[in-house]
C-alpha positions in Angstrom: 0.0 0.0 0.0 1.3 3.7 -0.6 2.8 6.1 2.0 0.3 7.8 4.1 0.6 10.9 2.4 0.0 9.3 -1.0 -3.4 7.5 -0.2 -6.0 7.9 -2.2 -9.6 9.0 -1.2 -11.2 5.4 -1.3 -7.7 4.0 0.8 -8.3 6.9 3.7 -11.8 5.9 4.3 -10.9 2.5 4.0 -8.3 3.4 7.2 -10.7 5.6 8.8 -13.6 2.7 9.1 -11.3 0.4 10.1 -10.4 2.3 12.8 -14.0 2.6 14.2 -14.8 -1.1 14.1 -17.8 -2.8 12.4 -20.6 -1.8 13.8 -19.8 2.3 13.1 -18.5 1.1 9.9 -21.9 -0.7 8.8 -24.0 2.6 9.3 -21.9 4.9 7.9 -21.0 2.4 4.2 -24.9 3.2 4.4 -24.3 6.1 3.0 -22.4 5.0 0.2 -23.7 4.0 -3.2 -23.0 0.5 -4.3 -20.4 0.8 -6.7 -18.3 2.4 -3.6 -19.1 0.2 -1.2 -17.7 -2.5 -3.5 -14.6 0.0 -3.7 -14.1 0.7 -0.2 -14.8 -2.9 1.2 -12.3 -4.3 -1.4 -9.4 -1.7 0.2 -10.4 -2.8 3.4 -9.7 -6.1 2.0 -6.9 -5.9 1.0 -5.5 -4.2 4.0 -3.5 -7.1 5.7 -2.4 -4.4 8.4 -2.5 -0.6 8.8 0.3 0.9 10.6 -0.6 3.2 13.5 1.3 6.1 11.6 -0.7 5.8 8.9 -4.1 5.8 11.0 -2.9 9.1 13.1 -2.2 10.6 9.7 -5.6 10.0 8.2 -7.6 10.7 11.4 -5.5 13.9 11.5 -6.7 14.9 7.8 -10.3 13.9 9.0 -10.2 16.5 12.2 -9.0 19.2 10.4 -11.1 19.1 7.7 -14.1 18.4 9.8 -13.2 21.4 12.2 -12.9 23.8 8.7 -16.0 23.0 7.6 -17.5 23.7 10.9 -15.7 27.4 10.5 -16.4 27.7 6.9 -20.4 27.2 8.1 -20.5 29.2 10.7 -18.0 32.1 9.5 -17.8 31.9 5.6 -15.0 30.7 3.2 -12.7 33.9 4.6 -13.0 33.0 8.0 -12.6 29.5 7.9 -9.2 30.5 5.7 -8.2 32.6 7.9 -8.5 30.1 11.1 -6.6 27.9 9.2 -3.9 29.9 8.2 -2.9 30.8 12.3 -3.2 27.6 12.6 -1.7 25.3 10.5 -0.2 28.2 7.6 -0.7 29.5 4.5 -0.1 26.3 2.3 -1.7 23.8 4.4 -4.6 26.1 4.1 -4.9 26.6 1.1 -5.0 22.9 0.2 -7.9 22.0 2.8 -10.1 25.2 0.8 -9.4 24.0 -2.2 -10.3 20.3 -1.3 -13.8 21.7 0.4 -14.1 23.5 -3.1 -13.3 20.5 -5.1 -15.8 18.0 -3.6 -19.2 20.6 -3.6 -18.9 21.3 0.3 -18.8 24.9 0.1 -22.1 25.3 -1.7 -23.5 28.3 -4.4 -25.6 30.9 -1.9 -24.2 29.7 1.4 -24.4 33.2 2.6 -28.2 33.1 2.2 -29.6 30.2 4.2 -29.3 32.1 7.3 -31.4 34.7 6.0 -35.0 34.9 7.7 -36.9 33.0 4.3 -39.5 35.4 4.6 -37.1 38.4 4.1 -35.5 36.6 1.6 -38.4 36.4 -0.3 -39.2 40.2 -0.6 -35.6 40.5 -1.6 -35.7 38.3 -4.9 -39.6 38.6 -5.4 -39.0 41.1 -8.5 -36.2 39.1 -9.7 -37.0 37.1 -13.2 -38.3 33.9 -12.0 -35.3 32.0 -13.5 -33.3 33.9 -11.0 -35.6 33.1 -8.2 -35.2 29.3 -9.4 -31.9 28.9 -9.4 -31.5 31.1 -5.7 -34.1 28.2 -4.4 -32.4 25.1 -5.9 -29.5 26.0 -4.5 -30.8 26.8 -0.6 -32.0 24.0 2.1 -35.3 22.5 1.0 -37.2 23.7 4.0 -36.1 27.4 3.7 -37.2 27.1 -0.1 -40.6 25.5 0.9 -41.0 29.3 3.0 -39.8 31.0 0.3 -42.1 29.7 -2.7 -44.6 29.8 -0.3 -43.9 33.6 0.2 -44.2 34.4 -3.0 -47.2 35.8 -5.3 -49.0 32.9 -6.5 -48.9 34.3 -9.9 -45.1 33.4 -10.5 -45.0 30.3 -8.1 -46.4 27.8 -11.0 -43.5 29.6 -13.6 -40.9 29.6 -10.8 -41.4 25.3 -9.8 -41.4 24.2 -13.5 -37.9 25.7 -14.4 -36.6 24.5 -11.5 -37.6 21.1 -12.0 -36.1 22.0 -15.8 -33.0 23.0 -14.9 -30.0 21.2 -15.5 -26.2 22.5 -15.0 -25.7 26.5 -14.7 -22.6 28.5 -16.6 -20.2 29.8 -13.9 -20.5 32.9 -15.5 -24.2 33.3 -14.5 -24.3 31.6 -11.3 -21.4 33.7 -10.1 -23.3 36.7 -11.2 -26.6 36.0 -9.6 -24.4 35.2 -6.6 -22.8 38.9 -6.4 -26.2 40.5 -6.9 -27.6 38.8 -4.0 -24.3 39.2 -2.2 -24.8 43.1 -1.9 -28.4 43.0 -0.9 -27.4 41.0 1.7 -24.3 42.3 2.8 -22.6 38.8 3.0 -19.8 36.8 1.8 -19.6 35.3 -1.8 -19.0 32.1 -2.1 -18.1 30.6 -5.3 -18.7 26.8 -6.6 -20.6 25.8 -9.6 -21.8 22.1 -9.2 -25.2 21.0 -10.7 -28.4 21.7 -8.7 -32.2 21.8 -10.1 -34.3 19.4 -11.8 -37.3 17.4 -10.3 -35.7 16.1 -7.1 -35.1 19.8 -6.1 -38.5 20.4 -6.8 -40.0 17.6 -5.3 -37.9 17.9 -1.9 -39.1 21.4 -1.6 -42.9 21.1 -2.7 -42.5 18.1 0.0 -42.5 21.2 2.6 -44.6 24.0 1.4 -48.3 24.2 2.2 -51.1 22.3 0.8 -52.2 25.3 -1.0 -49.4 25.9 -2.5 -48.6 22.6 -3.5 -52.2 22.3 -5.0 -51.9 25.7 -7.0 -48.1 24.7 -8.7 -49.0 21.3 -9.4 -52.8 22.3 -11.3 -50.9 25.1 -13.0 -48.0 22.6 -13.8 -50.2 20.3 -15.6 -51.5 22.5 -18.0 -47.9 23.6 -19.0 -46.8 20.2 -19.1 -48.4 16.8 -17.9 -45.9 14.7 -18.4 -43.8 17.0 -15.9 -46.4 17.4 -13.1 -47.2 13.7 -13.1 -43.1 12.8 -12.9 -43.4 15.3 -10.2 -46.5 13.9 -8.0 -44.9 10.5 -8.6 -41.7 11.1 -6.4 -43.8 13.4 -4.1 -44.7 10.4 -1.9 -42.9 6.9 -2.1 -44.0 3.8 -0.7 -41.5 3.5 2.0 -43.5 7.0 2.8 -46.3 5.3 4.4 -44.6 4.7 8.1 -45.1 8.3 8.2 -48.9 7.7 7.9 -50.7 7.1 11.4 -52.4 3.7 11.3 -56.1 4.5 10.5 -54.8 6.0 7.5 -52.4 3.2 6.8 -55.9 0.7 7.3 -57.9 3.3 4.8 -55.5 2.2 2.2 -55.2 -1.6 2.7 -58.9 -1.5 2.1 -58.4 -0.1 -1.7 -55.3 -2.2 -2.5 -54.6 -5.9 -4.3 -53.6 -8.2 -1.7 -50.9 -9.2 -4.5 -49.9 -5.9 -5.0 -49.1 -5.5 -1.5 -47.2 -8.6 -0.8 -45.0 -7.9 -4.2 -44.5 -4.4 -2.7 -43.5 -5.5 0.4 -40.9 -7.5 -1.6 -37.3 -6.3 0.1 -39.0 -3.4 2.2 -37.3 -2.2 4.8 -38.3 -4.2 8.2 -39.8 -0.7 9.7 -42.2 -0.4 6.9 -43.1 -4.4 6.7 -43.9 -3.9 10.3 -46.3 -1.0 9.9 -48.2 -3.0 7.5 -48.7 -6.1 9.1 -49.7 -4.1 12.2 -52.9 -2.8 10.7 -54.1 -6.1 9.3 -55.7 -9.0 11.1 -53.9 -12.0 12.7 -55.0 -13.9 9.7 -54.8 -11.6 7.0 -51.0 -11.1 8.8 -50.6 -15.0 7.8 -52.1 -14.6 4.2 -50.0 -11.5 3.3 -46.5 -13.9 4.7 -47.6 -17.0 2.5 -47.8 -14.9 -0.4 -44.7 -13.2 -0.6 -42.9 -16.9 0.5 -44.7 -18.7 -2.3 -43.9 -15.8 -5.1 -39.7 -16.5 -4.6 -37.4 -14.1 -6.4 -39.0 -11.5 -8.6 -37.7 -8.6 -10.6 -37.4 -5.6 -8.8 -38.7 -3.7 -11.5 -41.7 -5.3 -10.6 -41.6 -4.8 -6.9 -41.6 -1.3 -8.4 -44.5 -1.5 -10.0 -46.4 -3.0 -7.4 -45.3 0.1 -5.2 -46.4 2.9 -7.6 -49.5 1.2 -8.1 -49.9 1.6 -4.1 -48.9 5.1 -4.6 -51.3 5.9 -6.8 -54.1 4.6 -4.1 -52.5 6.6 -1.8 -52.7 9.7 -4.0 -55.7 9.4 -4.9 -57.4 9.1 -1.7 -55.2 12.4 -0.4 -56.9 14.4 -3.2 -60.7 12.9 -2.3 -59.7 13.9 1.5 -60.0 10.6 2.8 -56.6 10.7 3.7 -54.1 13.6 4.4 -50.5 13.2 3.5 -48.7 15.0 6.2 -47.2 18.7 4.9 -44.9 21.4 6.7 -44.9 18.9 9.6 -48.6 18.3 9.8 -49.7 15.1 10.7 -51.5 12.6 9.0 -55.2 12.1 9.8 -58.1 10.4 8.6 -61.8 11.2 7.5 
């Protein structure tokens, strides 16, 4: 294996986990995708032993950049530059900024998502709703959510569908947008230019706005473009979503579903959401739902897919006859 200094990125988390022991380890390769879990277990692997230089080296790297990006959040890019150059120098700085810049930690707008949303949204109401788009793709979902919300209804409709549109930004315009903002709000610029947008965006914010307003974009939405609104409402709720339902709303939608389309659903679920369900059936029906989902064996998971959006589509559909309400903006779920 390679000097501590020359590791590469997948070799210093392959140290760092196997430093923390397996259990840590097993929650936080979680939050890898599977193409660098396969990466990362086949370092650790191949790892006969790892020297305790090379572990105080890599835990070292970890610390510091940790305690920058803690600096860089709460101070801005200068400050946390500045912290870093009394305390490790000018070089060594330098480095760790332009690693943060590198891997999309220092986001576009970071400057803004203190801002009260409220004030933020008389601040870029006049702006061309492009502007406003890419300022919201770009800021935490929840402050977006009070920002769309906050703005005329007129321009919310206009203001959702580029978002869930837009693709990659030039660095030319982002960094623009980014200065004119700056001086309205008298804060720091911070430059990156990584992708940001499209329907996730979109979805993850409509998620957390008001009913109202989540009615009023989508209607408006589908007479621009159905195709777009009905990707849209299909990511809006998932089917591992329903352990956020409360259980009379959970037993309103058993009633309207296939028993097979349930049990090929439930196909690979998480335990938590396999649990829900089986609580709100009978003892028997409990029994049924198990036999069929041993008895069907392997199937393809673009089935189990299937199966799921069908579900969805119950669950949809009942939240728009107000049988049901899907919980929004923290509300909770309740049942008519």
């Amino acid at each position: 294996m390679k000097r501590g200094k020359e590791l590469s990125g997948i070799e210093k988390v392959a140290v760092f986990l196997i430093t923390l022991g397996p259990d840590v380890s097993a929650q936080i390769l979680k939050r890898f995708s599977e193409s660098e879990i396969e990466r990362i277990t086949m370092e650790i692997a191949n790892m006969a032993s790892v020297t305790n230089e090379r572990v105080d080296n890599v835990i070292e790297e970890f610390l510091v950049l940790s305690e920058a990006r803690q600096h860089m959040l709460n101070g801005g890019l200068n400050y946390a530059r500045e912290v870093l150059e009394r305390t490790l120098g000018s070089h060594k700085a330098i480095s760790i900024i332009k690693k943060f810049k590198e891997s999309s930690q220092i986001k576009p707008f970071n400057f803004a998502r203190e801002v009260d949303p409220k004030q933020l949204a008389n601040i870029i109401s006049q702006e061309h709703p492009q502007t406003i788009a890419l300022i919201l793709s770009y800021l935490h979902p929840e402050q977006s959510a009070v920002v769309l919300s906050g703005l005329e209804p007129e321009i919310q409709p206009d203001i959702a569908k580029r978002m869930a549109l837009m693709e990659r930004t030039s660095p030319e315009v982002l960094k623009e947008v980014e200065k004119v903002l700056e001086s309205r709000l008298s804060n720091l610029l911070l430059q990156d230019f990584t992708a940001s947008g499209g329907i996730p965006s979109l979805v993850n914010i409509l998620n957390k706005v008001d009913r109202g307003t989540e009615k009023h974009i989508l209607e408006e939405l589908e007479t621009y473009d159905a195709g777009l609104a009905e990707e849209i409402r299909k990511r809006m709720f998932i089917f591992e979503d329903i352990v956020t339902l409360d259980d009379s709303a959970i037993q309103r939608i058993l009633r309207e579903i296939d028993t097979k389309d349930l049990a090929l659903a439930l196909k690979g679920v998480d335990t938590e959401v396999s649990e829900r369900i089986f609580k709100n059936i009978s003892k028997r029906g409990a029994e049924m739902l198990r036999e069929e989902i041993e008895y069907m064996g392997p199937v393809r998971l673009r089935d189990v897919e299937e199966a799921q959006q069908r579900i969805v589509a119950v669950i949809r559909q009942l939240d728009e006859t107000g049988e049901i309400t899907l919980a929004r903006g923290g509300e909770d779920a309740i049942v008519i």
